[in-house]
C-alpha positions in Angstrom: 92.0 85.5 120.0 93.6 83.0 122.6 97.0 82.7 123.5 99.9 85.2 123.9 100.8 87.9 121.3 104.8 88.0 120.3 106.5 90.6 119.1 106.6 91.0 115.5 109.6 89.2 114.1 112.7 91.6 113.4 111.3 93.8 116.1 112.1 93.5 119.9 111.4 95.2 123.2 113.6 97.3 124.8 113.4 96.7 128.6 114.2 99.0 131.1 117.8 98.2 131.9 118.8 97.7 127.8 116.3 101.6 127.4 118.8 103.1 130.4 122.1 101.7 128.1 120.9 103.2 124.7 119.8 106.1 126.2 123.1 106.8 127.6 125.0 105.9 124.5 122.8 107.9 122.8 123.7 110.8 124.8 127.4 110.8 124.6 126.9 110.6 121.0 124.5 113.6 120.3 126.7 115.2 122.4 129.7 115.0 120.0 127.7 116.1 117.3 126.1 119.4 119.1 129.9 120.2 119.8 130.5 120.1 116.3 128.1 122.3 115.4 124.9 119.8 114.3 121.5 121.7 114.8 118.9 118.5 115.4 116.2 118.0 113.2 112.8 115.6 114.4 111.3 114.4 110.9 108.0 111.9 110.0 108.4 108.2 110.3 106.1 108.1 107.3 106.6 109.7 103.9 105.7 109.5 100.3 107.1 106.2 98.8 108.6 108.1 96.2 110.7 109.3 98.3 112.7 106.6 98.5 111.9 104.8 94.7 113.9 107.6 93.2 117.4 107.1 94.4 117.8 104.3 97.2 118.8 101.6 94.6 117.2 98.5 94.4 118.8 96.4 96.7 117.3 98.6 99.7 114.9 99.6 97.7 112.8 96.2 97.8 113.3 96.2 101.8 111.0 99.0 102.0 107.8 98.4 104.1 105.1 100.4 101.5 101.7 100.3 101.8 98.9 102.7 100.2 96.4 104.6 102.5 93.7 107.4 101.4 94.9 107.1 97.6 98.1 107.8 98.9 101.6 105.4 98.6 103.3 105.4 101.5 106.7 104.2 103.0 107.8 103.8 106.6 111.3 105.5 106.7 114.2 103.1 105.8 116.7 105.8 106.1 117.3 109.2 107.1 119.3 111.1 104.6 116.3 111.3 101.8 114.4 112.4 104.4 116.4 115.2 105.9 117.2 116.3 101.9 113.2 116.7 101.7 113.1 118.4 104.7 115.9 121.0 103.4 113.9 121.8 100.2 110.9 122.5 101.7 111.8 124.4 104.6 115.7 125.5 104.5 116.8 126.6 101.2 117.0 129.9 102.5 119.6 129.5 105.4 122.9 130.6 104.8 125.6 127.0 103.7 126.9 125.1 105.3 124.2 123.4 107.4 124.8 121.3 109.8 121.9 119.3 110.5 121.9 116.2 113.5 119.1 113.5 114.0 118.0 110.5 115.9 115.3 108.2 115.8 113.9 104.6 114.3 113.6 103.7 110.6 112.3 100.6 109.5 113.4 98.2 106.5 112.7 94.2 105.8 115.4 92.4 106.0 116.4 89.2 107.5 117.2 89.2 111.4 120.4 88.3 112.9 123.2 89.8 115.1 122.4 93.2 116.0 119.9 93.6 113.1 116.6 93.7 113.4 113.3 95.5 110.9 113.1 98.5 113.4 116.3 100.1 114.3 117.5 103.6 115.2 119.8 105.6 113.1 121.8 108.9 114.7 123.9 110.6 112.5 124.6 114.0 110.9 124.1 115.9 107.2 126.5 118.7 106.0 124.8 120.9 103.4 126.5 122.9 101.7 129.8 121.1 102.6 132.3 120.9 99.8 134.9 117.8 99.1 137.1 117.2 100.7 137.1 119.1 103.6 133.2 118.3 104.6 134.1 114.7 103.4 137.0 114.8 106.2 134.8 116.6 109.1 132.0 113.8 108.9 134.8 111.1 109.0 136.3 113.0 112.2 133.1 113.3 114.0 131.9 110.0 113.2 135.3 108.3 114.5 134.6 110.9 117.5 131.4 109.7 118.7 132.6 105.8 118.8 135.6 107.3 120.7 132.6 109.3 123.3 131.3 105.7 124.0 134.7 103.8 124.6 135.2 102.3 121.2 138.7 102.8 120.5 139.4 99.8 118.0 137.1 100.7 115.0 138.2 100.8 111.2 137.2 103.1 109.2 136.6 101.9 105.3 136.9 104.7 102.7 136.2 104.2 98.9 134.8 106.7 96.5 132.1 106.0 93.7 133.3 109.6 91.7 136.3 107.8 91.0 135.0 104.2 89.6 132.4 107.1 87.5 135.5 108.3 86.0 136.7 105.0 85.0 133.9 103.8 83.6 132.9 107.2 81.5 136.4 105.9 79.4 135.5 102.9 78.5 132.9 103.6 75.7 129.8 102.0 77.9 125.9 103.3 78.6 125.0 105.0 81.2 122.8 102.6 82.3 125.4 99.7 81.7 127.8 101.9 84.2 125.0 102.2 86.3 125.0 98.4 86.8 128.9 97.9 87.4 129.0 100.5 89.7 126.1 99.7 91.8 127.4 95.8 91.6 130.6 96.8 93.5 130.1 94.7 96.4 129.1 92.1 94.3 131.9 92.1 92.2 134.5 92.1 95.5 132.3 89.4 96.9 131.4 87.3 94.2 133.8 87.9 91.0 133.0 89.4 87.4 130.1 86.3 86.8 128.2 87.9 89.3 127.7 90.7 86.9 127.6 88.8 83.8 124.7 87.2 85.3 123.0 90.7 86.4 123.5 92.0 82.5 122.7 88.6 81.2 119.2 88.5 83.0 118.7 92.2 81.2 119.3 90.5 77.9 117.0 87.7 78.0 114.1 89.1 76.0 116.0 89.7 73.2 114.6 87.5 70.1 117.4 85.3 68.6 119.0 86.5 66.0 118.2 89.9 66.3 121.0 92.7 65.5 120.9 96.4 64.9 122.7 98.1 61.4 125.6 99.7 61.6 125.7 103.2 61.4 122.1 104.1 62.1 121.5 106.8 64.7 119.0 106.3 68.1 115.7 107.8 66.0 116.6 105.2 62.9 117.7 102.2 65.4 114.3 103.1 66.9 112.3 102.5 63.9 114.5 99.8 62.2 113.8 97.8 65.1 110.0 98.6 65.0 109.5 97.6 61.8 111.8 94.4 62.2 109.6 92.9 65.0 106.6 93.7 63.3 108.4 91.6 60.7 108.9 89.3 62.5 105.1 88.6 63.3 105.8 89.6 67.2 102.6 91.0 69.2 103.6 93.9 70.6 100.0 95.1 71.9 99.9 93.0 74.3 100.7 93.6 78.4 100.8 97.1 79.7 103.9 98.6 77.7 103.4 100.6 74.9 105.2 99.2 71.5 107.4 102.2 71.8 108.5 101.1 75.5 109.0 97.9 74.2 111.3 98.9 71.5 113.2 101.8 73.6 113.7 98.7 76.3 115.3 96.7 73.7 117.5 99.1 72.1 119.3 99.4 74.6 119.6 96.3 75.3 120.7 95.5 71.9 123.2 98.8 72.1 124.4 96.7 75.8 124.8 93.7 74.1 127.0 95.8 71.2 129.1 96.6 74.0 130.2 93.2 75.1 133.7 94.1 74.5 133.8 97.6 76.5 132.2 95.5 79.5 134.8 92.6 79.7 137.7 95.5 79.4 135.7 97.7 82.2 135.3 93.9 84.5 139.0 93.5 83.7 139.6 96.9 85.5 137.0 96.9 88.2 138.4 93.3 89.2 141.9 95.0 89.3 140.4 97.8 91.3 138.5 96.2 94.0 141.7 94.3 95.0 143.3 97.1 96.1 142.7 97.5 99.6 144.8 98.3 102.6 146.3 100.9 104.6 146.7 104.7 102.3 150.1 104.4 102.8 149.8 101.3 100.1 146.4 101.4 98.4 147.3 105.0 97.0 150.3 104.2 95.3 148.8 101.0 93.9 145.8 102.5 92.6 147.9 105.2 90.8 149.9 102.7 89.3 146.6 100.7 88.1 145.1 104.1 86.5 148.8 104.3 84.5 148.4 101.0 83.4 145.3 101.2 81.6 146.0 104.8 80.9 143.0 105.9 82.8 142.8 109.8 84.0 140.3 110.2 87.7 140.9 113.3 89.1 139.3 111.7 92.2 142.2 110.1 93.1 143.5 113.6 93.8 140.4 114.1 96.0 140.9 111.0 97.8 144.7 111.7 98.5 143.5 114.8 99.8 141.2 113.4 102.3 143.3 111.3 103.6 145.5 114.0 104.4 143.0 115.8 106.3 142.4 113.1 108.1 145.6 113.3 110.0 144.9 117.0 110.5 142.0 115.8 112.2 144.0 113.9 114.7 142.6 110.2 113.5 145.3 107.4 113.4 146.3 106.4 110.4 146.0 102.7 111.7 142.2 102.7 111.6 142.2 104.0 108.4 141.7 101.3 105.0 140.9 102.7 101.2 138.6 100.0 100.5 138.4 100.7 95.8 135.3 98.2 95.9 133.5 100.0 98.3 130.0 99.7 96.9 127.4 100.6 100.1 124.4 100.0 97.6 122.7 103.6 97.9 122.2 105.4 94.6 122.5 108.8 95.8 126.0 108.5 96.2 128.0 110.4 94.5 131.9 110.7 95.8 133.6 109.3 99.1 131.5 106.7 100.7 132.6 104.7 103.8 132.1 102.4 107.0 133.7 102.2 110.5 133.4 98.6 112.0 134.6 97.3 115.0 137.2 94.6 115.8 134.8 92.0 115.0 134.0 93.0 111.9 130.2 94.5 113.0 129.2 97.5 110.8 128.2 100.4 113.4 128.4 103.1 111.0 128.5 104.4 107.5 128.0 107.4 105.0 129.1 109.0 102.0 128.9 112.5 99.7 125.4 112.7 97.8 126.0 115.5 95.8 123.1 115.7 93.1 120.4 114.6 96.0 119.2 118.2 96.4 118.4 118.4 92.7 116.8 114.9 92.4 114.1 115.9 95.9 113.3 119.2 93.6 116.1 121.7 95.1 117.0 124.9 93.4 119.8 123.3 91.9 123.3 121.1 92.5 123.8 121.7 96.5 127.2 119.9 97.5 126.3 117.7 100.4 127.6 114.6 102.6 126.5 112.5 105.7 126.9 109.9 108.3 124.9 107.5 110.6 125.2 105.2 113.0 123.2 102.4 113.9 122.2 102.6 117.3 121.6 99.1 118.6 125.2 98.0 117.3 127.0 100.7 118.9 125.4 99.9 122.3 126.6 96.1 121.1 130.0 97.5 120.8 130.5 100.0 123.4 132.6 100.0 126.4 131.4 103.0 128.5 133.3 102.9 131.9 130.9 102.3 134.6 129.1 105.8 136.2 131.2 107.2 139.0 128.5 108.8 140.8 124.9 108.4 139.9 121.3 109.8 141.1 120.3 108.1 144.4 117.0 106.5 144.5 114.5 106.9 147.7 111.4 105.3 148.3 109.3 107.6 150.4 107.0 105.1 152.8 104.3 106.5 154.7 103.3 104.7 157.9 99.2 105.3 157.6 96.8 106.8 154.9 96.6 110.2 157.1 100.8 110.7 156.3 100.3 110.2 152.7 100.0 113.9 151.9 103.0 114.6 153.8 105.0 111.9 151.7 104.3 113.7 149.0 105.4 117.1 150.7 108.9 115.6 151.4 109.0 113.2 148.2 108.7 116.9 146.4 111.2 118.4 148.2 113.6 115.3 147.6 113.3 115.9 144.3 114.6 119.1 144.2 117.9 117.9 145.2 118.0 115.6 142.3 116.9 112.4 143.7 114.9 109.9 142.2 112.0 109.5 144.3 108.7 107.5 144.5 106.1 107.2 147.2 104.7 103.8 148.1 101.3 103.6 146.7 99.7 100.1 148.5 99.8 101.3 151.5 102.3 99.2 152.6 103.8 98.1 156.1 107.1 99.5 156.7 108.9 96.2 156.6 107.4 95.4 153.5 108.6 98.4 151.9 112.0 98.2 153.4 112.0 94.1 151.5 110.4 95.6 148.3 113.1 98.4 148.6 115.7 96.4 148.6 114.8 94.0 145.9 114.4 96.9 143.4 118.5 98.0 144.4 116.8 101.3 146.0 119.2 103.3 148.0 117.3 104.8 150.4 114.0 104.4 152.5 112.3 107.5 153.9 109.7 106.5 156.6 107.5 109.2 157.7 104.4 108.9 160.1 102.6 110.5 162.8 105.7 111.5 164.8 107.7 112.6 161.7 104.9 115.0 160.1 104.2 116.8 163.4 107.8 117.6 163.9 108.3 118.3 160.2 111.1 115.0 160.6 111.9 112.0 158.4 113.6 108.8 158.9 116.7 108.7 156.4 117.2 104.6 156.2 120.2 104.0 154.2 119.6 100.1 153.1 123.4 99.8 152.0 125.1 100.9 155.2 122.1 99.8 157.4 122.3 103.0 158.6 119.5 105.0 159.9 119.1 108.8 161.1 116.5 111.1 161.5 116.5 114.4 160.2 114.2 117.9 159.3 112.8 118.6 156.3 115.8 121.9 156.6 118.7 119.5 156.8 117.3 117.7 153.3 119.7 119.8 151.3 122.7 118.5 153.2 121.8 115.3 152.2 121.3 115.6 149.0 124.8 117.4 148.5 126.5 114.6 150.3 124.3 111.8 148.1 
């Protein structure tokens, strides 16, 4: 193979100087989350594809990288959550609740680079188990808001909506399960691109559908079932051919038949769901304005009681009610979700964090049975985008130990050792360098310090301490090396 090898698109290097600013970040923020109690948790980058099929939806769902090895089907992790739920039933069922778990790392999902996202990027974030609404709900928001704070981002807005409530709505209004399935995972479309963005979703669910074709009245599921059996058979259609059995044939369009029976439930339940992802603004507004919506279509969602309370706790938390917006059309994508969902973004409008309650996860990975849960996580390379960390007022000094000839190489290493211990950086020329060359290298690589050591220097048990900054230079014991360190 000729020529040079790039990256692989959506990926990118992380060079030394961008490593030292994610690192730090990353720091402050696991910081914040140990005070708060978060026990971290180091899981596989690989796991079984089913995983993720069961409950990621399908918008995140088909940005999966999945590949089969050894008879097995395999995913690269697109997200951590699953994951750390797996983890919990397998190995943690048996701790006492809550648990706190924490977690950093990369996961891995095909989508199309741009700003601050890229195929391989690293999540950190934080799972309460155990956690009931809305007091868990209010604690993740607190320590999520906290760790943007820990790096210097003070201008964030934090975007709170709740998928329990648009349930409640929609369990009303006399549609399927799977039809409320649909609206409520077509949120974000439906704030973005209006009601015909769903009619087009349903309307592509419809399409096999023989002309012509309607169900009885009165029939029950088992009678619909074989009515429609016998009909198509009627009818002349092959159903033995492709890889569905008739029955799955005839279950699939049952209910689209029973969706299409439905058509005036669903324009009602757009009506609504139009009204409700309007309302967006500051609690102080939104709150009253979504109660007055539920009185208007005489619609009862004891979540709005759950919200309210949230918000309340929020303030106990300390977070400023300016940064806070109920966002009703919050959609996020993720099927797991199950109540509050959110995201923070920062002035410009960049996403650095989200997360939401996922309360019938535990049960869907296999669990013992309904666990209350909720979680956060932030992604990485964003926050770094974002962050305004002041500038370090004191930092590690760095020597380069330069021995004169081969014969004080041993004894570089003696006092490179010792240097260390006083929690320098230190590294020891290894060409076998002239002392001018080293003090030019030195200085090019922004080193602080030059130690020369030769003949003179190892017999007396002496170094030369070269301070390139100052151009200052000393000589000194190997005794008096503790004294400098403590003034370094």
């Amino acid at each position: 193979m000729s020529g040079t090898l790039e990256v692989v698109r959506g990926m990118r290097d992380l060079l030394p100087a961008a490593q030292g600013e994610a690192i730090r970040v990353r720091s402050h923020i696991e910081a914040i989350l140990e005070a708060y109690g978060y026990a971290p948790v180091d899981l596989p980058i690989i796991e079984h594809r089913d995983l993720y099929q069961r409950k990621l939806g399908e918008e995140l769902a088909g940005k999966v990288y999945e590949f089969s090895f050894g008879g097995r089907d395999l995913a690269l992790r697109p997200e951590w959550t699953a994951s750390v739920l797996r983890a919990y039933v397998a190995h943690l069922q048996d701790q006492p609740l809550p648990l706190r778990l924490s977690y950093s790392g990369p996961v891995f999902r095909y989508e199309r680079p741009q700003r601050h996202t890229y195929r391989q990027f690293t999540q950190i974030g934080g799972e309460i188990i155990g956690g009931p609404a809305p007091r868990a709900d209010a604690e993740v928001l607190a320590v999520a808001c906290a760790g943007l704070e820990a790096v210097g981002i003070n201008d964030y807005r934090v975007l709170i909506g709740h998928v329990g409530l648009v349930r409640e709505i929609l369990a009303q209004l006399g549609l399927t399960e799977r039809t409320q399935g649909i609206l409520v995972w077509g949120l974000d479309r439906l704030r973005t691109r209006g009601p015909e963005a769903i009619r087009e979703r349903l309307h592509e669910d419809n399409s096999e559908i023989p002309a012509g074709l309607e169900l009885p009245p009165g029939i029950d599921e088992s009678q619909s079932a074989a009515w429609l059996l016998q009909t198509l058979r009627m009818m002349e259609l092959d159903l033995s051919t492709g890889t569905r059995h008739p029955e799955e044939i005839v279950a699939r369009l049952l209910r689209k038949l029973r969706r299409r029976d439905e058509q005036a439930a669903l324009e009602h339940a757009l009506t609504i769901l139009t009204h409700l992802t309007s309302l967006s603004g500051p609690p102080a507004t939104a709150m009253p304005a979504m109660a007055a919506m539920l009185s208007a279509y005489n619609l009862e969602a004891p979540a709005y009681q759950e919200l309210g309370a949230l918000v309340e706790l929020l303030e106990a938390h300390g977070l400023d009610a300016e940064h806070i917006r109920i966002e009703a059309g919050l959609g996020r994508g993720l099927h797991y979700y199950s109540g509050m969902i959110f995201e923070i973004d920062d002035a410009s409008g960049l996403q650095l964090c989200g997360g939401g309650r996922y309360d019938d996860l535990v049960a869907a990975l296999g669990g013992r049975g309904r666990v209350p849960a909720v979680g956060f996580a932030y992604g990485l390379e964003r926050v770094v985008a974002a962050s305004k960390l002041k500038p370090l007022l004191s930092r590690r000094q760095h020597v380069l130990v330069a021995p004169v000839a081969d014969d004080d190489y041993g004894y570089a290493q003696q006092v490179a050792q010792q240097l260390r211990t006083q929690n320098m950086i230190v590294t020891v020329d290894l060409r076998g360098r002239a002392v001018g060359r080293n003090l030019s290298d030195a200085a090019r690589r922004g080193i602080d310090v030059v130690v020369i050591v030769g003949h003179e220097e190892r017999t007396s048990q002496t170094l030369v301490w070269r301070e390139l900054a100052r151009h200052h230079e000393q000589r000194i014991s190997l005794d008096d090396l503790e004294s400098m360190g403590q003034s370094g």
